[in-house]
PDB file with SEQRES, HELIX, SHEET and CRYST1 records, atoms N, CA, C and O in Angstrom:
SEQRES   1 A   45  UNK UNK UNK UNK UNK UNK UNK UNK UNK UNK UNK UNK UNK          
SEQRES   2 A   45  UNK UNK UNK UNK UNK UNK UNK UNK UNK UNK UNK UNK UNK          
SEQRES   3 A   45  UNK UNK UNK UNK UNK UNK UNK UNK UNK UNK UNK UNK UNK          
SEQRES   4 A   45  UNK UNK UNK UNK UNK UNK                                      
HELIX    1 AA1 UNK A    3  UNK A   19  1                                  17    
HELIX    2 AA2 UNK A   21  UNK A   24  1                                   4    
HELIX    3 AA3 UNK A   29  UNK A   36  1                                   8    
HELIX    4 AA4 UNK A   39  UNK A   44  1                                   6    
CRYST1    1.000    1.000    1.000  90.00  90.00  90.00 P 1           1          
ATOM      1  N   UNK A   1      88.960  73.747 115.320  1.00  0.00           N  
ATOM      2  CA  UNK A   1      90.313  73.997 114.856  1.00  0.00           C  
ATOM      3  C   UNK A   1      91.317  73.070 115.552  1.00  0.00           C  
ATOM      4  O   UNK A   1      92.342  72.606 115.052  1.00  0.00           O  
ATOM      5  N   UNK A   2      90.809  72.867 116.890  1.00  0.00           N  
ATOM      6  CA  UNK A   2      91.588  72.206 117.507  1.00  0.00           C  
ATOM      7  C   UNK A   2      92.007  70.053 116.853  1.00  0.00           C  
ATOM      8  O   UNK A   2      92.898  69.204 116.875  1.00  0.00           O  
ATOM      9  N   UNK A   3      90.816  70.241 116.465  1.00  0.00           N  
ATOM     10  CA  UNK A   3      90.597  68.528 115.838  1.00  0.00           C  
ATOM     11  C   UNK A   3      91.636  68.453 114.597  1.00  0.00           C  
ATOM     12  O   UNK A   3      92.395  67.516 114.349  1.00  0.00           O  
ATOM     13  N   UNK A   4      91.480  69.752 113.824  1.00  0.00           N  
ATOM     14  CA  UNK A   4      92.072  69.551 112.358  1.00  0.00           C  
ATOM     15  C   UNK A   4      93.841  69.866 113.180  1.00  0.00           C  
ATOM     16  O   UNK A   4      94.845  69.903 112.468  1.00  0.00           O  
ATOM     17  N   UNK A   5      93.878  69.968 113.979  1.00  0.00           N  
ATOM     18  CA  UNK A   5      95.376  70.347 114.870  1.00  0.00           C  
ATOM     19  C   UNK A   5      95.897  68.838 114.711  1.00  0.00           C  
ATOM     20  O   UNK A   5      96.739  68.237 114.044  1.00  0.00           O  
ATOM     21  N   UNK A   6      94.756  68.506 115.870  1.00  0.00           N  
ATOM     22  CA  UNK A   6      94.759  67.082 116.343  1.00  0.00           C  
ATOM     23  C   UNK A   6      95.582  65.779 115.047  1.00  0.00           C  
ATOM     24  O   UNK A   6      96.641  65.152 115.091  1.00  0.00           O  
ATOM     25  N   UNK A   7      94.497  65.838 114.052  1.00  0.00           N  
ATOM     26  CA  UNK A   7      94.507  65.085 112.746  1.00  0.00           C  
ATOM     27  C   UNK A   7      96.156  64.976 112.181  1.00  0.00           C  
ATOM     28  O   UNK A   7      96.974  64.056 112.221  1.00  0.00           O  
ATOM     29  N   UNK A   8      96.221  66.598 111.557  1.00  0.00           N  
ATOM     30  CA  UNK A   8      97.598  66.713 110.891  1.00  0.00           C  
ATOM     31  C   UNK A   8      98.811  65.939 111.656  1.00  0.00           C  
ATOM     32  O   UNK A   8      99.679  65.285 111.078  1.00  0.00           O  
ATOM     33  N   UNK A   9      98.684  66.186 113.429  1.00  0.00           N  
ATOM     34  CA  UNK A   9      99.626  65.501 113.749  1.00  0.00           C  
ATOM     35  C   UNK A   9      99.836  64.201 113.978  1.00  0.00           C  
ATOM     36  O   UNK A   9     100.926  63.696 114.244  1.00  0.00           O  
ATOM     37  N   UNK A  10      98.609  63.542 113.860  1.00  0.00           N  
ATOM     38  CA  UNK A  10      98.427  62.019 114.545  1.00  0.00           C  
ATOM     39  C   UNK A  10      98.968  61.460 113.025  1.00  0.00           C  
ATOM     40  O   UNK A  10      99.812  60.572 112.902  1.00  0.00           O  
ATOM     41  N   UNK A  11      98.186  62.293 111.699  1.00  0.00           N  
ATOM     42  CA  UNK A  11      98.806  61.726 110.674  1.00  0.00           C  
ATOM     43  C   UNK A  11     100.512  61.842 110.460  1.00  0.00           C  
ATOM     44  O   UNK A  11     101.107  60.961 109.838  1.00  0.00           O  
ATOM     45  N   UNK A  12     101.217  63.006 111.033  1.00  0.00           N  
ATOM     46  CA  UNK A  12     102.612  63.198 110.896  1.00  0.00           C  
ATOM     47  C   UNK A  12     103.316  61.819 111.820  1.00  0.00           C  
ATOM     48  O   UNK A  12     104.266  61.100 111.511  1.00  0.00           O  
ATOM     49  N   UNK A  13     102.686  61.800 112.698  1.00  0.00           N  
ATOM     50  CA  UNK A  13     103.128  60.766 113.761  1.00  0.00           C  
ATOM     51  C   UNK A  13     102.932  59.153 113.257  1.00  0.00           C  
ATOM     52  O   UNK A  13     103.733  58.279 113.587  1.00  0.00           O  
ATOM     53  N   UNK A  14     101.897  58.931 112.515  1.00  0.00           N  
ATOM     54  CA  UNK A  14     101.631  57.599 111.712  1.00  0.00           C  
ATOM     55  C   UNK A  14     102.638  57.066 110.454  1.00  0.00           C  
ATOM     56  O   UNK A  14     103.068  55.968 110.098  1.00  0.00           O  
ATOM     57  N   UNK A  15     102.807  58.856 109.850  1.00  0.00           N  
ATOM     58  CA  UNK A  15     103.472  58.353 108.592  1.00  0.00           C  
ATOM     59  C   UNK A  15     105.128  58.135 108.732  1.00  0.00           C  
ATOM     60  O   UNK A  15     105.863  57.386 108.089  1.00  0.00           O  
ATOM     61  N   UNK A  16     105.461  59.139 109.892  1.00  0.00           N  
ATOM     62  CA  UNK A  16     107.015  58.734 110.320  1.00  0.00           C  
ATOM     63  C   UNK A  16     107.009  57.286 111.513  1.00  0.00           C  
ATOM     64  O   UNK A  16     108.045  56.704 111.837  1.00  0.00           O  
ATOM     65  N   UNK A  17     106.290  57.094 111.778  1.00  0.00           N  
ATOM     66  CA  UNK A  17     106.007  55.468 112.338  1.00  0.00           C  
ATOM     67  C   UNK A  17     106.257  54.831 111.295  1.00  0.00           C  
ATOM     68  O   UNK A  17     107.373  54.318 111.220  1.00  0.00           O  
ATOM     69  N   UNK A  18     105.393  54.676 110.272  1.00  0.00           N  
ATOM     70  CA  UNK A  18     105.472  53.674 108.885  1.00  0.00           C  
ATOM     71  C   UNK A  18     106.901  53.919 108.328  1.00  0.00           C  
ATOM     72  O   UNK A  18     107.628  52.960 108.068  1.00  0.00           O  
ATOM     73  N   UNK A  19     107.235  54.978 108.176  1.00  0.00           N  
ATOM     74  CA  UNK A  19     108.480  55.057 107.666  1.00  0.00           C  
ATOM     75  C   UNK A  19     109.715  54.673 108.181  1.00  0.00           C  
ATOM     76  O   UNK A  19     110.774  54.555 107.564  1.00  0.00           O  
ATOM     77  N   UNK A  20     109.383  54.396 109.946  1.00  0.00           N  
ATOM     78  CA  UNK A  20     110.547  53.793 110.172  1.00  0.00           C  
ATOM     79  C   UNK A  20     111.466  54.855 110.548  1.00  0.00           C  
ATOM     80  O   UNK A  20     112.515  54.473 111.066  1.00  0.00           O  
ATOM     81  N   UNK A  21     111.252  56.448 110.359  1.00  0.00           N  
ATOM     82  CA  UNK A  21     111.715  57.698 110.940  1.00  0.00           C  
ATOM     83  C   UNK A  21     111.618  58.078 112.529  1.00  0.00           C  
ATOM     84  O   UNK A  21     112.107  59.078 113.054  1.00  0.00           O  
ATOM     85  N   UNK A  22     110.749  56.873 113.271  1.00  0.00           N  
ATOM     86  CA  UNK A  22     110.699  57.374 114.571  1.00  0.00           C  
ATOM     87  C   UNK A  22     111.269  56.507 115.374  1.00  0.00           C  
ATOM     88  O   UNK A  22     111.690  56.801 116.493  1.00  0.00           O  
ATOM     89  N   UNK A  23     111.340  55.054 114.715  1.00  0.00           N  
ATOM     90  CA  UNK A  23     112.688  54.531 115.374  1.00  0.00           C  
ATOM     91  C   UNK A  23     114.105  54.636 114.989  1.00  0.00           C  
ATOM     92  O   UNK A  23     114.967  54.148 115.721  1.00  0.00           O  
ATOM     93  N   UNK A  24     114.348  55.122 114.105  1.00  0.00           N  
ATOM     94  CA  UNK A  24     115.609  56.176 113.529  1.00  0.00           C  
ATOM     95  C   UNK A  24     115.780  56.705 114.652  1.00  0.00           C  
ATOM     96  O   UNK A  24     116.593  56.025 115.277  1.00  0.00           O  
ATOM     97  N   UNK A  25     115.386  57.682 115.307  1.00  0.00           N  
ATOM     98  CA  UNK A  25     115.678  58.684 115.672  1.00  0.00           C  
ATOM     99  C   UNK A  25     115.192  58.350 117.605  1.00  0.00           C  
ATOM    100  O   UNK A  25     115.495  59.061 118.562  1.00  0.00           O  
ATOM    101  N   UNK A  26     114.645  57.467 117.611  1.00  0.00           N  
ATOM    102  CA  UNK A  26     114.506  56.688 119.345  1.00  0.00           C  
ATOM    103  C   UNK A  26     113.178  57.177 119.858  1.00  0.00           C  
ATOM    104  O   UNK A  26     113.154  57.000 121.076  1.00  0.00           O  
ATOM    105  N   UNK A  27     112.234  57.638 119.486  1.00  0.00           N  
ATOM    106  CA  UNK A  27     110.803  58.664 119.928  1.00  0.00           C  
ATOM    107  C   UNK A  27     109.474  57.473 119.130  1.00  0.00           C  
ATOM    108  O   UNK A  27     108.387  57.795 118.649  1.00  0.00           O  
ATOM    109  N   UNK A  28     110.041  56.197 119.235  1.00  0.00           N  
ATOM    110  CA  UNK A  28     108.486  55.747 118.455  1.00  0.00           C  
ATOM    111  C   UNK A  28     107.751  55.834 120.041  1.00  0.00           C  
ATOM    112  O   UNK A  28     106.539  55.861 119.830  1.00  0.00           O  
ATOM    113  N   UNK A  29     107.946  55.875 121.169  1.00  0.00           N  
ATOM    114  CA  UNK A  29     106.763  56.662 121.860  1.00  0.00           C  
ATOM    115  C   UNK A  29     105.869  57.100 121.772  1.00  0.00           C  
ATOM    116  O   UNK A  29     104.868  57.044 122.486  1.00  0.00           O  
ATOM    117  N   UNK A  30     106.175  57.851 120.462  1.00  0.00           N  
ATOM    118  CA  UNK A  30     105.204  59.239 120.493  1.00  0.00           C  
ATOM    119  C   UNK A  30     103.826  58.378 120.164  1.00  0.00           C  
ATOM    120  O   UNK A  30     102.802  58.784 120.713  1.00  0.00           O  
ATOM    121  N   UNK A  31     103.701  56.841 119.026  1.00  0.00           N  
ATOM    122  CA  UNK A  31     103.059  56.548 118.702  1.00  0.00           C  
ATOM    123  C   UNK A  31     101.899  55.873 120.233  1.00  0.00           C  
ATOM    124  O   UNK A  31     100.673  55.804 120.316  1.00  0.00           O  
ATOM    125  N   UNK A  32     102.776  55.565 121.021  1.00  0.00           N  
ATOM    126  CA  UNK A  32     101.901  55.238 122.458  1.00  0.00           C  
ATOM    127  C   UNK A  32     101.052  56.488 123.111  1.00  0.00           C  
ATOM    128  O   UNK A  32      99.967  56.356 123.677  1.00  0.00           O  
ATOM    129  N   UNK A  33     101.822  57.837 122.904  1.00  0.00           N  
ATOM    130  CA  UNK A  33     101.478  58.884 123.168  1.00  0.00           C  
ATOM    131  C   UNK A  33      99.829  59.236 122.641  1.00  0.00           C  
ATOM    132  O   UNK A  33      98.747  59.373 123.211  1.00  0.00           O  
ATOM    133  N   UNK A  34     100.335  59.292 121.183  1.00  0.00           N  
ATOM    134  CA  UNK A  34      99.269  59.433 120.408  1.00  0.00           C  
ATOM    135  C   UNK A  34      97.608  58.360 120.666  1.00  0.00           C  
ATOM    136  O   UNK A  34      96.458  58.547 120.270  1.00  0.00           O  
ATOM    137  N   UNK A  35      98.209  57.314 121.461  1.00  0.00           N  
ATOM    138  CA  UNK A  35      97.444  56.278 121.216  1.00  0.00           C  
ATOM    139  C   UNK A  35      96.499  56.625 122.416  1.00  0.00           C  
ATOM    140  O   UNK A  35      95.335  56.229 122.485  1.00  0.00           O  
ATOM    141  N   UNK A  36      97.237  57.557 123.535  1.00  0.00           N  
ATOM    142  CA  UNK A  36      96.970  57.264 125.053  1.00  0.00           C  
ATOM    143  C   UNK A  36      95.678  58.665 124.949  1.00  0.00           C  
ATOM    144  O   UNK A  36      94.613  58.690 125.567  1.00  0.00           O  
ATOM    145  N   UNK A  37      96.157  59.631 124.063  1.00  0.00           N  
ATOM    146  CA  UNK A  37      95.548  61.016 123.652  1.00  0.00           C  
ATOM    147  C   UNK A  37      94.443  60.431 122.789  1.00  0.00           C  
ATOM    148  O   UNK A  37      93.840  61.381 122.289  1.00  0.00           O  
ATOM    149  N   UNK A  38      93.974  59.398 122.442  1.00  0.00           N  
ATOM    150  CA  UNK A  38      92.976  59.101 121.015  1.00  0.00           C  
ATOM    151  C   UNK A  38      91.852  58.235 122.198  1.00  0.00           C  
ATOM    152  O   UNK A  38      90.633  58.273 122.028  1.00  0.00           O  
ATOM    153  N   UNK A  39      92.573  57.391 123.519  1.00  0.00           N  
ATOM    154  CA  UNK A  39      91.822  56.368 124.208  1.00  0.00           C  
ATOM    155  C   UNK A  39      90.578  56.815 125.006  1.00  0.00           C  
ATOM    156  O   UNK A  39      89.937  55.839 125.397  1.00  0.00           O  
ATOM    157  N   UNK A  40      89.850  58.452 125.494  1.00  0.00           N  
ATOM    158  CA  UNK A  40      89.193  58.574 125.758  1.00  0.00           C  
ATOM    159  C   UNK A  40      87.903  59.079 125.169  1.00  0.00           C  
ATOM    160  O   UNK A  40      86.798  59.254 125.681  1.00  0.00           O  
ATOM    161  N   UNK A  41      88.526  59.332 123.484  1.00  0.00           N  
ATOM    162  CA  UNK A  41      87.927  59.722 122.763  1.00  0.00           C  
ATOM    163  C   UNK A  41      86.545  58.647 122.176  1.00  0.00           C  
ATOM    164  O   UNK A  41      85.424  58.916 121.745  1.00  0.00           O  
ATOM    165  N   UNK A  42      87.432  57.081 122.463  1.00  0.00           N  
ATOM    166  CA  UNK A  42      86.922  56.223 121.844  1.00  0.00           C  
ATOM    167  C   UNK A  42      85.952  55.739 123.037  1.00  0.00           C  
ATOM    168  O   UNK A  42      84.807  55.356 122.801  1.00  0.00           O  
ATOM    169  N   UNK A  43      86.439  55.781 124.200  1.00  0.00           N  
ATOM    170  CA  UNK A  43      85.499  55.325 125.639  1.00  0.00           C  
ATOM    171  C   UNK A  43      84.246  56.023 125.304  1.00  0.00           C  
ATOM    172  O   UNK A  43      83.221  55.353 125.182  1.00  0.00           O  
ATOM    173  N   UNK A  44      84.216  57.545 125.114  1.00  0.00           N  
ATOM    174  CA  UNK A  44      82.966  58.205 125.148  1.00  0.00           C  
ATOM    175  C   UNK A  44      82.165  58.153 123.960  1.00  0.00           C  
ATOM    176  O   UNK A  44      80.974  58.436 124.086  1.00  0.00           O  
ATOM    177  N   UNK A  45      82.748  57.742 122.467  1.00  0.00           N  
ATOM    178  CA  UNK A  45      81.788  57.410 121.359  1.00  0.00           C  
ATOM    179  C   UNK A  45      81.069  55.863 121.165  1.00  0.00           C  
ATOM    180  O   UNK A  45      80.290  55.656 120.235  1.00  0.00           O  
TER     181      UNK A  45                                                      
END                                                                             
């Protein structure tokens, strides 16, 4: 449950990136955030 958590938001966080809604608003961070939360996932597969 926790993954499909995971998903919905990384996709909410991608599509207001693309849109240009997260530097609107000063938080494109979040996309480093997201990136920093995805980086150990990829070390261990």
């Amino acid at each position: 449950m926790a993954f499909i958590a995971f998903y919905i938001v990384a996709i909410a966080i991608l599509v207001a990136h693309f849109t240009g809604w997260l530097a609107r608003h000063n938080i494109e961070w979040l996309v480093l955030v997201l990136a920093a939360a995805v980086f150990p996932a990829v070390i261990f597969l």
